[in-house]
Residue, then its C-alpha position, 0 to 999 in steps of 0.5 A: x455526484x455531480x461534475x461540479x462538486x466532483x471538481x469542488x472537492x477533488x481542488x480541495x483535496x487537492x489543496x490540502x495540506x496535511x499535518x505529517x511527520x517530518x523527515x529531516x535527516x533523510x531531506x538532509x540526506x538527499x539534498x546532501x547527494x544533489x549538492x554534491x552531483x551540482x558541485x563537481x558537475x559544476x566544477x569539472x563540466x558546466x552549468x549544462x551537465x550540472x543540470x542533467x545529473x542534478x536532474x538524475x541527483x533529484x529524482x533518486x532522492x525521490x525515488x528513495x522516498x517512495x512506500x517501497x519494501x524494496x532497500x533504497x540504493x536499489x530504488x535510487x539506482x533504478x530511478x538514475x539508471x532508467x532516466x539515464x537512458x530515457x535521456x540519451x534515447x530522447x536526444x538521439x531522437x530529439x532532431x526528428x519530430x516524428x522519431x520523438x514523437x514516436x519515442x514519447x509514445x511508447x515511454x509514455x504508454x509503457x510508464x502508463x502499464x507500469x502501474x500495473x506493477x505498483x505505484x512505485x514503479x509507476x510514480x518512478x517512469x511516470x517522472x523518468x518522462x517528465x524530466x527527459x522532456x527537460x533533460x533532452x534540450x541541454x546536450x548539443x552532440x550524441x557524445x555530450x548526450x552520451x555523458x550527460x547521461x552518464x552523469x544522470x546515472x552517477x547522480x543515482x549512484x551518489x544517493x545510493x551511496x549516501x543511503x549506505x554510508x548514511x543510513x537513516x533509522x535502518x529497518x525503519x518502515x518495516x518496524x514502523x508497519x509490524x508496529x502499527x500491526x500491533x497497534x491496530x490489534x491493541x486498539x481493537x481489543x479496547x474497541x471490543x470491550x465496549x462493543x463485542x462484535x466491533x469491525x477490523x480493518x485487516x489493512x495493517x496486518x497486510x501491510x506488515x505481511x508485505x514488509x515482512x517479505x525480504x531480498x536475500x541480502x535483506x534477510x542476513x541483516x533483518x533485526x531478530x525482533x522483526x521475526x515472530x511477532x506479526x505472526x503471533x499478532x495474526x493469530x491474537x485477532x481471533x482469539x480476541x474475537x471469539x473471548x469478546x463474542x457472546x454469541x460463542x464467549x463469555x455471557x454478555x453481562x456478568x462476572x465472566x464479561x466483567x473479567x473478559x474486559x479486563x483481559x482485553x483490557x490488558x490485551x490491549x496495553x500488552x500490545x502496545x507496550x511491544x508496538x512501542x518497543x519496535x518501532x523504536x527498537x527499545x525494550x518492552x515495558x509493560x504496565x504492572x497492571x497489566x501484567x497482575x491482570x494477566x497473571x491473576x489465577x482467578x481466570x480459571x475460576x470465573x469463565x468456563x469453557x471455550x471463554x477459558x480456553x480462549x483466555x489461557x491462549x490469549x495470555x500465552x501469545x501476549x506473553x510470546x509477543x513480549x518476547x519475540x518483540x525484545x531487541x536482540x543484537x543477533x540474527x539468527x541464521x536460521x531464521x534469517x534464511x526462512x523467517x517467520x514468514x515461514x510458519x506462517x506460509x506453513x499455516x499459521x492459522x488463528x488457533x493456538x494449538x501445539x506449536x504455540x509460543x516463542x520455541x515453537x516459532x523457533x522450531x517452525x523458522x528452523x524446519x528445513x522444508x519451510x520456505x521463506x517469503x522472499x522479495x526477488x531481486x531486482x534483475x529477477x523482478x523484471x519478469x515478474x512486471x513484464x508479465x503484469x503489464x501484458x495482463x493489463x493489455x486486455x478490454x476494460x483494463x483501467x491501466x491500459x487506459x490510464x496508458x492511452x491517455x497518458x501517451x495521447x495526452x503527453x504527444x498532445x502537450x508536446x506538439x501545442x508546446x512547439x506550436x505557441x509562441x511561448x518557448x520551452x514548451x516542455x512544461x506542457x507534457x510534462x504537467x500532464x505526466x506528472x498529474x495523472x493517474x490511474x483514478x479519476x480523483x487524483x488525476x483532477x487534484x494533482x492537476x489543481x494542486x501542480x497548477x497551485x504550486x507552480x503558480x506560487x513557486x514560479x512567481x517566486x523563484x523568478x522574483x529572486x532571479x529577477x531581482x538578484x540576479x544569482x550567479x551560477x554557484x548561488x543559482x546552484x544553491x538555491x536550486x538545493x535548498x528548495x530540493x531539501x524544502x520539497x524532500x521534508x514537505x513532500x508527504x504533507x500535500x501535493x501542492x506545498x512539494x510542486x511549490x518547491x519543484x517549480x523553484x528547484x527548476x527556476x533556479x537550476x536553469x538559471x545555472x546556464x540563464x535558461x531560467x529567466x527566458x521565460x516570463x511567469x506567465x508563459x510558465x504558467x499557461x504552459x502548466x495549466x495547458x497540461x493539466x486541462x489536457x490531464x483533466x480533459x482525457x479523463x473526461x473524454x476517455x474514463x475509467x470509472x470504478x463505479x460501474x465495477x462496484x459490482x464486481x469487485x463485491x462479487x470478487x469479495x464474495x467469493x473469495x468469503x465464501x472459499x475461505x469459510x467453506x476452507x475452515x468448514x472442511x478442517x472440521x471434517x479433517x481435522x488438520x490442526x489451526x495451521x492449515x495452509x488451505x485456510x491461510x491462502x483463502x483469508x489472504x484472497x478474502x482479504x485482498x477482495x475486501x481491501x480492492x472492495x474499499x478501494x474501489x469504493x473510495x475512489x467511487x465515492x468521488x467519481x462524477x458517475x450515477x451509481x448504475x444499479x449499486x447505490x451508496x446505502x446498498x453498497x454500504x449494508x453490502x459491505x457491512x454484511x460480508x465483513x460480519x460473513x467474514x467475522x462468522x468465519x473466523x470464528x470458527x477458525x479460531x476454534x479449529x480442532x487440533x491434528x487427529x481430533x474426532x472428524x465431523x462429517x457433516x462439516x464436509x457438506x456445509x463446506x460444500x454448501x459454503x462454496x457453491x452456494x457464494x459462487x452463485x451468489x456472486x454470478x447473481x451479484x454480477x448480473x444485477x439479481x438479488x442472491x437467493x441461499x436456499x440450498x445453504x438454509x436446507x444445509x443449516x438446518x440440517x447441521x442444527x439436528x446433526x451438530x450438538x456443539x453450541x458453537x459450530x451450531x450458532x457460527x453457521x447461522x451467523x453465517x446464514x445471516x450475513x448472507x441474508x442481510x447481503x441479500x436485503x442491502x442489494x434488493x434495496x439496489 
């Protein structure tokens, strides 16, 4: 892609607005907190420390906004408690140019390696540094810094308080992710009547396994219907995979296939019947249709086989999912303190052996050597994302360049800013820290969209206080109103929030007659200087994901190839369909495939020639692994139960598996076509040696997946 239309389409995204649900209750909320903060600071301090906690107030709301698993008060707290000390280190070090300059680059470099523990943290420090540039200018003595960054925290605690005393749809974004799980399982069901060997994106599941992970005190009070039925969902999809595949279920054409349809047909209602019923914690209601096609005993009649045994499993889960989905008013203990994520961490494979059902999911949550995924909390997190951040202080780290530029590019701003004429020359560096981010794409819409906003929410504001002339209690409730515009806008587009920030500042500066000290234009140079700063750094100093494209696919490879030789080897020892060697190798295949798409996305916008991987063979590349994958899976739907009859040869295909992807993938890395030879010897053996039709035709697949990989990188 070229840089100018690079640039044409990262202005549009920029740009865009997006047709979102809206969160009035919660804007209201936060809005609320800040106008409390304003007003006692107002009427207890003045104008100047009501600007530092307002400060404090508007960032925690912000902060409890984020896609965080975390609960809320913890994240308002951290966001005051971090910017109030950013504040008060920055005006000890404010009168010394060199000790702030200093300062700035070390919170800018360390807010840069936060992203390495998420986006949250990132989008918290990154924000923490733009507002102390403001903040840092209103006290006038170590003591009026020291309260006024006291007054910060106390903005944060005020919206942690207001999020307890007000709670919002409690549990809300966790049933919002089992649902959408759900949803995502209905929907492929429908898909594969119509096409047997439809893709799935595992997306949804892995964001419900995030969710489903809870402090300690989370734990006491999860809703007992956000227990089991992601578990049960994890194990649906390949059940439904195998029923629908002619390759191992039903014919393709036919009365068996006519009947399958309408079992995934049923599958799909059934699953969104319970989808709806969490996440508006009401009953489940299920179609009478649907119910009569699942109830129907002519099942036995028309398929045979392992189509009959997948269809009498699916039926039993759908029927576990309805009850694990009903409200009930009581959290079991038992599973308060283990979850459901304890049998599934215990190897909640994709059979539906012994064990199956809601009883048998009580039993594993009550089995006293289960343990449960638990969130640490936030003290014993910070170890945890210190380590992260000192992995990412290595050669070709994206992060650690993310914080190179980001620290260069703030001390930059900073010093132009006192340098011209304009005054307030803050706006620079913090543009910069705010747009930028770790991707190239983002980095240039944020600053397309920051610029867009701050244009028309500058123009505006300073036009009502030019006109006006607000005093300091109307200042202060303008300052509010646009807060609560920008907490209700800020998730349909980048630049309708800046339009909002850009007043909020305007107006709460203009509480002490900060605010009408600079012109329109000077605010607006001054933002546009730091977003050509933010978009210059990436240019001079990238981080292209194109070049690893190749790596990333190889990543992905591997962690395929560990996870079919994972279900292999239970053939030969037999362990049952809850294999804990199993379950973590799809977990690592499923986060290669996701960091694979990732990367290809934001690849997809990069102003960078392809080097080796063009976008035809990235895209038969990724097309080939998921059908390697799916081949996979289908195998592990069919897991022999605990004490079955070994089958040896399976031990040689799982090795086989294993070392014939790990050198395939060392070949993908070093820009050479990936040869099986060694795996074809091995299923062509399997195929004299094996006379179950099934594991006969899942190696193949295998088989052909590999070289269709093969054709897509020869044609790179």
């Amino acid at each position: 892609m070229s840089w100018l239309r690079a640039l044409r389409e990262t202005a549009r995204s920029g740009l865009t607005v997006e047709r979102r649900r809206l969160a009035p209750a919660i804007a209201a909320r936060g809005a609320l907190g800040l106008a409390l903060v304003v007003g006692f600071s107002l009427a207890v301090f003045g104008p100047a420390v009501a600007a530092s906690s307002a400060f404090g107030a508007f960032q925690a709301a912000i902060a409890t906004f984020q896609r965080s698993w975390r609960p809320r008060p913890t994240l308002a707290l951290a966001s005051g408690g971090s910017l109030a000390v950013s504040t008060f280190l920055g005006y000890l070090t404010g009168a010394h140019l060199l000790l702030f300059l200093a300062l700035l680059l070390l919170w800018t470099f360390l807010s840069g390696l936060a992203w390495a523990a998420g986006p949250t943290a990132g989008i918290i420090a990154s924000s923490n540094v733009a507002i102390m540039l403001v903040t840092v200018t209103l006290p006038t003595s170590v003591a009026t810094a020291a309260g006024h960054a006291v007054m910060i925290f106390a903005g944060g605690l005020v919206q942690a308080a207001l999020v307890v005393l007000l709670p919002v749809r409690p549990w809300g974004a966790q049933r919002d992710a089992l649902a959408d799980a759900l949803a995502a399982e209905a929907d492929y069901a429908r898909r594969l009547r119509h096409d047997p060997v439809a893709p799935f994106d595992p997306v949804p599941l892995m964001t419900a396994r995030s969710a489903a992970a809870v402090t300690p005190r989370q734990a006491r009070r999860r809703p007992a219907e956000l227990h089991g039925p992601r578990r049960l969902a994890e194990r649906i999809r390949p059940v439904l995979a195998s029923l629908a595949d002619p390759a191992v279920g039903a014919p393709a054409e036919g009365p068996q296939r006519d009947r399958v349809r309408e079992l995934l047909a049923a599958a799909g209602t059934v699953l969104d019947a319970a989808a709806h019923a969490i996440r508006h914690g009401k009953p489940v209601r299920l179609p009478p249709a649907a119910v009569s096609v699942l109830r129907t005993p002519d099942t036995g009649t028309i398929l045979a086989d392992r189509p009959h045994r997948a269809a009498l499993r699916l039926i039993a889960l759908l029927g576990d999912v309805v009850e694990t989905a009903e409200p009930r008013t009581e959290t079991s203990p038992g599973e308060a303190r283990t979850g459901e994520e304890a049998g599934e961490e215990a190897g909640a494979g994709a059979g539906a052996g012994a064990g199956t059902g809601a009883a048998g999911v009580r039993a594993r949550a009550a089995h006293p050597s289960l343990a449960a995924r638990t969130r640490p909390t936030l003290l014993r997190l910070a170890p945890v994302v210190l380590a992260k951040m000192r992995a990412e202080v290595r050669p070709g780290s994206p992060i650690l360049r993310h914080a190179i530029r980001v620290s260069a590019v703030a001390a930059a701003g900073y010093l132009l800013g006192r340098v011209l004429p304009f005054g307030h020359g803050y706006w620079a560096p913090m543009a910069s820290v705010m747009v930028m981010r770790p991707d190239f794409s983002q980095t240039y819409a944020r600053s397309v969209a920051r610029f867009g906003g701050t244009l028309v929410g500058v123009t505006l504001a300073s036009g009502v206080v030019q006109t006006a002339h607000p005093g300091t209690y109307l200042s202060a409730a303008l300052a509010v109103l646009c807060a609560f515009g920008m907490y209700l806008l800020m998730r349909t587009g980048y630049a309708v929030s800046q339009v909002c920030v850009a007043a909020y500042v305007v107006f709460l500066l203009g509480m002490e007659g900060s605010g009408v000290t600079q012109t329109v234009r000077e605010r607006v140079l001054l933002t546009l200087l730091g977003g050509l700063l933010a978009m210059l750094s990436y240019a001079v100093y990238p981080a292209w994901e194109t070049p690893r494209l190749r790596g990333r696919l190889a990543d992905w490879l591997a962690a395929s190839g560990r996870y079919a030789a994972a279900v292999a080897a239970r053939y030969a020892d037999p362990a049952g369909p809850g294999s804990p060697d199993v379950r973590e190798a799809l977990l690592s295949a499923r986060a290669a495939r996701v960091a694979w798409h990732d990367a290809l996305g934001l690849a997809g916008h990069e102003p960078v020639r392809h080097r080796g991987l063009s976008h035809a063979a990235a895209e038969g590349a990724g097309h080939a692994l998921a059908e390697f994958g799916r081949a996979a899976m289908l195998l592990e739907a069919h897991l022999p139960e605990h004490g079955a009859p070994p089958l040896p040869a399976a031990a040689g295909l799982a090795e086989a598996l294993r070392e014939t992807t790990e050198r395939g993938a060392k070949a993908v890395r070093e820009r050479t076509v990936p040869v099986w030879d060694d795996l074809r010897e091995t299923v062509a053996a399997w195929d004299t040696e094996v006379t179950d039709p099934l594991l006969r035709k899942a190696a193949r697949l295998l088989l052909d997946a590999l070289d269709e990989l093969s054709a897509a990188l020869s044609d790179a």
